[in-house]
Wavefront OBJ file of the C-alpha trace (Angstrom):
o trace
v -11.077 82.211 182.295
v -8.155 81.250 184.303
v -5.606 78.581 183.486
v -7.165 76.555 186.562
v -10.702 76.622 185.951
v -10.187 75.910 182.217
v -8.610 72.368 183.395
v -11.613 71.857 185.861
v -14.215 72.757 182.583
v -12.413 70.514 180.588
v -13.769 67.061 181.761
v -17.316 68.429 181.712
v -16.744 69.186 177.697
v -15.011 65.707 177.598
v -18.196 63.980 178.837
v -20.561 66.003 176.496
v -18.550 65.193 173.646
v -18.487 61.212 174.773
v -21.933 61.676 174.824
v -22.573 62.642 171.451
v -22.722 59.454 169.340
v -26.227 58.269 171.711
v -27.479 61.877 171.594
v -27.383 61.488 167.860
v -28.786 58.184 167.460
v -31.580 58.595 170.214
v -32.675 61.553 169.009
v -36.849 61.867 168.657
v -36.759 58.509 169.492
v -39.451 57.404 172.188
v -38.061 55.833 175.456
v -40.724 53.925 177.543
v -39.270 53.896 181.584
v -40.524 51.936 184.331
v -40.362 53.418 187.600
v -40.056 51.203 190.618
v -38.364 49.908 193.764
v -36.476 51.931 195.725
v -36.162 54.742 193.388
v -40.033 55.710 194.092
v -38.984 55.477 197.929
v -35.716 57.444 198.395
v -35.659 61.153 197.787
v -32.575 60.993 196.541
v -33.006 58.588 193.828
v -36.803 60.124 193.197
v -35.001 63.408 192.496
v -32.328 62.062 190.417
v -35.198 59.977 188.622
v -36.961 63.251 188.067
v -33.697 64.943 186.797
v -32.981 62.838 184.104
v -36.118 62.269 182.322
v -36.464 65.903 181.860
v -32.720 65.658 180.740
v -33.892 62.964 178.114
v -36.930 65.214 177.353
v -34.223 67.992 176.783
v -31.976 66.092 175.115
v -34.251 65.303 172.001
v -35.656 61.894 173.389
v -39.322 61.707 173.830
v -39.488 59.683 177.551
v -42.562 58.117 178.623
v -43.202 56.858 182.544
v -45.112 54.158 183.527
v -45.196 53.537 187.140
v -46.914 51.336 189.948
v -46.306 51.914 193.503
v -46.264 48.621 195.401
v -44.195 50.028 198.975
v -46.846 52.565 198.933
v -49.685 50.258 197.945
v -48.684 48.130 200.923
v -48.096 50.981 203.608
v -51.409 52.033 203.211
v -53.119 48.683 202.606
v -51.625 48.261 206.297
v -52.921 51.127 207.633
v -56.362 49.811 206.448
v -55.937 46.674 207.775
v -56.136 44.681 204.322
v -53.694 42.517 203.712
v -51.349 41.890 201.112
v -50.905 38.877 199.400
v -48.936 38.165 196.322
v -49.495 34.681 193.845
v -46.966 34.150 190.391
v -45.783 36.909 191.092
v -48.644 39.449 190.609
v -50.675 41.393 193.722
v -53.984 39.798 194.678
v -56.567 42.632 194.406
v -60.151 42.418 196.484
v -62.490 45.138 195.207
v -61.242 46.887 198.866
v -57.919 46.754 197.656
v -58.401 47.837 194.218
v -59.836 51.100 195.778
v -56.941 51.546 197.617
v -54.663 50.785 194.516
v -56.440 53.752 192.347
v -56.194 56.132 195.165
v -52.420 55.604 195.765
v -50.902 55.162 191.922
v -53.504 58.126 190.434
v -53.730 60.326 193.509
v -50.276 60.226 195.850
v -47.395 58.520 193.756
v -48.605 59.571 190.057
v -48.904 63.490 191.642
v -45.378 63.450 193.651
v -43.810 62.449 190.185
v -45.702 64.865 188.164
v -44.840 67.362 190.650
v -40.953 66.715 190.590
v -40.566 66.640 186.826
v -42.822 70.284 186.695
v -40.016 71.793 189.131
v -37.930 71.756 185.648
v -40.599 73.575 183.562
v -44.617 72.572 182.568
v -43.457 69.540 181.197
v -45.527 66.288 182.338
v -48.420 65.697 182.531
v -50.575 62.551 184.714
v -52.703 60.054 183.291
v -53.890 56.645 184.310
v -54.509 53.587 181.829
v -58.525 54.329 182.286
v -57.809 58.239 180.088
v -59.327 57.915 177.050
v -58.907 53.780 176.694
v -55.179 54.029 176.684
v -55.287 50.411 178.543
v -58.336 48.250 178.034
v -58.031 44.940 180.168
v -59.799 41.623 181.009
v -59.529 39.344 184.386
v -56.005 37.775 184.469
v -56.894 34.295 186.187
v -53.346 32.946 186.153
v -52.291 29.518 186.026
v -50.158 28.081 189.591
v -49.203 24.436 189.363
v -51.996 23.528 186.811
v -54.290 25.056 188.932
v -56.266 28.301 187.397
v -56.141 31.000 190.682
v -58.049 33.821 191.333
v -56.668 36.978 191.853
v -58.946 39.260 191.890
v -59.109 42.315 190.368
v -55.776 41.816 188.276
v -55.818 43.195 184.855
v -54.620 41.178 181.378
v -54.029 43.846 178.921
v -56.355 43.073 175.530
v -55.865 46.326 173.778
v -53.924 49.442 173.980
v -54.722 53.103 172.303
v -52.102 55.337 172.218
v -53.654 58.300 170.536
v -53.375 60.151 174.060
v -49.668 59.955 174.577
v -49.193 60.339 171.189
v -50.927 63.970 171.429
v -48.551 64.508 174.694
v -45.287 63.857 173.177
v -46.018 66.386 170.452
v -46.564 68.786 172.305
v -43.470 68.380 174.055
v -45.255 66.661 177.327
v -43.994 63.967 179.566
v -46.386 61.730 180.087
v -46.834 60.178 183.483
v -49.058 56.879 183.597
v -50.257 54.834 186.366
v -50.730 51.328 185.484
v -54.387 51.541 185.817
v -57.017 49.744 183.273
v -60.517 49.710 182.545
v -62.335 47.037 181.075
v -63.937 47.153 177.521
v -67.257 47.443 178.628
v -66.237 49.899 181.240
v -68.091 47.910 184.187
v -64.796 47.321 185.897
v -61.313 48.632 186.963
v -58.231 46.164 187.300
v -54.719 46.787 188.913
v -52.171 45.783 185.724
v -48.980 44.760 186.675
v -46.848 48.161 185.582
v -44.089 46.113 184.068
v -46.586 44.189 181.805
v -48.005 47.534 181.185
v -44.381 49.702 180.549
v -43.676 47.004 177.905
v -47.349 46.712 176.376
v -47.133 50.837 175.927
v -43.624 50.661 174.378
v -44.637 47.689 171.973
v -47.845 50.206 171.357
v -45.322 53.259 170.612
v -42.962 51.685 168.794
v -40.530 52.758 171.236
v -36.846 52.496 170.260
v -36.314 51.485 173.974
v -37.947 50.058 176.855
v -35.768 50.480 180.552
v -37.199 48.752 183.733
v -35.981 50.179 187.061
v -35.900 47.664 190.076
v -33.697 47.146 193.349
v -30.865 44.503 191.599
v -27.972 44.998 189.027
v -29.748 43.303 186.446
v -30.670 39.490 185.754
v -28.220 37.373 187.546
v -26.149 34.451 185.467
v -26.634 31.970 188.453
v -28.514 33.215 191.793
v -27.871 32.774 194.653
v -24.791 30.685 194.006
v -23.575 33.756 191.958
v -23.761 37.763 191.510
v -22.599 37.923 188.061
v -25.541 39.734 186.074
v -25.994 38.646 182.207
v -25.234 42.156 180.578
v -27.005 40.990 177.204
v -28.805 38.320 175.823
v -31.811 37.525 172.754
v -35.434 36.849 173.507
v -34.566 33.552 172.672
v -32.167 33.050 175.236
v -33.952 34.980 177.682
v -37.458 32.408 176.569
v -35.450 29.309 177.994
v -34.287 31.337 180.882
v -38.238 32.414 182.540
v -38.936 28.798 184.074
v -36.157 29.494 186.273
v -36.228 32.951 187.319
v -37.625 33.864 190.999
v -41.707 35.542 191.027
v -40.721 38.954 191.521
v -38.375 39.050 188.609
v -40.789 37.088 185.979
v -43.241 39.952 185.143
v -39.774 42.368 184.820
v -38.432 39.709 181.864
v -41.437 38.963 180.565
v -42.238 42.458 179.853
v -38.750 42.772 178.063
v -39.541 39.811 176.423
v -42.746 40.995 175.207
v -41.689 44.711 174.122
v -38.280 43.331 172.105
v -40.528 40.531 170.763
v -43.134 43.453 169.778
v -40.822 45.811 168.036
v -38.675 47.600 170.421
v -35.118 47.647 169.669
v -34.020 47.328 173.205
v -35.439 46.208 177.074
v -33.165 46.785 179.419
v -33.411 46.080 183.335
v -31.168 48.646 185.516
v -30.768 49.301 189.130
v -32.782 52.259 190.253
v -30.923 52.165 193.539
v -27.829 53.912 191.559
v -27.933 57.463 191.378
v -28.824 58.585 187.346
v -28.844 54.946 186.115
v -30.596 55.957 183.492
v -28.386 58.375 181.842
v -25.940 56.097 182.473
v -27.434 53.408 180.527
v -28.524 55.623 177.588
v -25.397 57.901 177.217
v -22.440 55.535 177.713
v -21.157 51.998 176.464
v -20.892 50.768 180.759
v -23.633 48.961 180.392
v -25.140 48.583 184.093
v -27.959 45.977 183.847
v -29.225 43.869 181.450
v -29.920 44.136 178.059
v -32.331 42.495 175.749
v -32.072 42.537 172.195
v -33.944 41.029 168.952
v -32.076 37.254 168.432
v -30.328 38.528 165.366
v -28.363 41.034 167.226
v -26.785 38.494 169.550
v -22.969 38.575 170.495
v -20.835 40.914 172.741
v -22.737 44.520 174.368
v -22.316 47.610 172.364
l 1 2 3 4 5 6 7 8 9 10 11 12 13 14 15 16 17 18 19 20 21 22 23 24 25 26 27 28 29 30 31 32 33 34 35 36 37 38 39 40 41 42 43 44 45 46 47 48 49 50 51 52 53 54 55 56 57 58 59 60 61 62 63 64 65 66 67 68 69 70 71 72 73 74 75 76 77 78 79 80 81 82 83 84 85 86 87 88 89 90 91 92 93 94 95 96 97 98 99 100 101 102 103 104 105 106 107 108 109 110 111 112 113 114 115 116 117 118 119 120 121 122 123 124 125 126 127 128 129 130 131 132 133 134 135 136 137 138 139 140 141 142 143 144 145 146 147 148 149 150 151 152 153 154 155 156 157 158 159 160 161 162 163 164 165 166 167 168 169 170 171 172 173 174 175 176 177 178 179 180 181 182 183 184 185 186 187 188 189 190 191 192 193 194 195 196 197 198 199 200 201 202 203 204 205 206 207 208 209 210 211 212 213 214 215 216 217 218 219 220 221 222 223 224 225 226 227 228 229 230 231 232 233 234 235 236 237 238 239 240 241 242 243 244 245 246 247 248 249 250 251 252 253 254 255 256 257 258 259 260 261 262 263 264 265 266 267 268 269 270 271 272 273 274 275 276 277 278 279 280 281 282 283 284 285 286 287 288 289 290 291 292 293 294 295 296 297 298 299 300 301 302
């Protein structure tokens, strides 16, 4: 090898070697990732999703994906006519809608994922929240103002079994979920919020880590009066925090909430618009959203 190209390999050894320390301490450890926003949009960011959960997958960690699809929920809710309405946060589902909801998540966003992680080997594998009871839910009625709403066909999660995705990650599968559930007495099907979901399955798994893509840096210190994203902060802090925080982000930080709360070391919320976030976030110490840890690991982000 030349002098030349042995100074242009060099960095690339660098960064391996800086990556090390996480490879080492994530190793067979299960990672629970939310996929959403603009990441399930852009091809860009869908391919770079794609590429670094199988890099995770290669790299020892055992990734799982839970995903909704709510720009492709609406497009073709639109194109039926139906319209979409959102209360606290969560989608209001009709029994029309819910129809719609199952055909988009299991059979157009679930497959385009499946099908760009398998262009890296037979490696994941599609399931909804209905296969073999992985989510069982009841009717979330949720509470607006002291008022108890109706939202239709809205899943609260009462039980999960992960013996399926158990099976999958030892046999060296990616599994793909659509946050799909069926009711214990299997007369119904609800649409579960797929953050609520990510951090129910990760709880479930024990997961060492649960990451939740979405279209900001993290969870802003002061918005709109200020950009400046909290990097880290305890359940506890995060607890007095939720009153506060705008709809769209409360599911996001209660799921984190719930999963760190439930066992998980860490919840972290990262921008999916950012090209390999996630390897980002795993493999070195800048930190690019927010991170949630237990209350005794408070302090500075490491």
């Amino acid at each position: 090898m030349s002098t030349a190209r042995r100074h242009t390999a060099l960095p690339k050894a660098e960064i391996l070697i800086e990556a090390l320390p996480w490879l080492t301490r994530h190793n067979g450890k299960i990672v629970v990732i939310k996929f959403g926003g603009n990441a399930m949009i852009d091809e860009d960011l869908k391919a770079a999703f794609a590429q670094d959960v199988v890099f995770l997958r290669q790299a020892g960690l055992k990734p799982v994906v839970v995903h909704g699809g709510g720009p492709q929920i609406n497009a073709q809710l639109d194109k039926q006519g139906l319209v979409s309405e959102f209360k606290a946060g969560l989608r209001v589902t009709t029994p029309e809608a819910m129809d719609v909801v199952r055909m988009v998540l299991a059979g157009q966003v679930q497959r385009e994922l499946v099908g760009l992680l398998n262009q890296h080997g037979p490696l994941a594998v599609g399931m909804t929240g209905e296969d073999a009871h992985t989510i069982t839910a009841t009717k979330h009625s949720p509470e607006i103002e002291g008022e108890i709403v109706d939202i239709g066909r809205v899943g609260e999660i009462t039980a999960i079994d992960t013996g399926a995705i158990e099976a999958l990650l030892a046999d060296g599968r990616i599994p793909v979920i659509s946050s799909i559930a069926r009711s214990a007495d299997d007369h119904h099907v609800y649409n579960v919020n797929a953050d609520t979901a990510a951090a129910a399955l990760a709880a479930a798994l024990g997961a060492e880590t649960l990451m939740v893509l979405t279209d900001v840096e993290g969870l802003y210190a002061d918005w709109p009066s200020s950009d400046e994203v909290i990097s880290r902060l305890t359940v506890s802090e995060l607890e007095k925090l939720l009153p506060e925080l705008s709809s769209g982000m409360v599911p996001k930080m209660e799921g984190c909430l719930h999963a760190v709360r439930g066992g998980v070391g860490t919840a972290r919320v990262i921008d999916g618009r950012v090209q390999h976030s996630i390897l980002l976030e795993i493999f070195t110490d800048e930190g690019i959203g927010t991170m949630v840890v237990p209350d005794a690991q408070g302090g500075a982000r490491t």
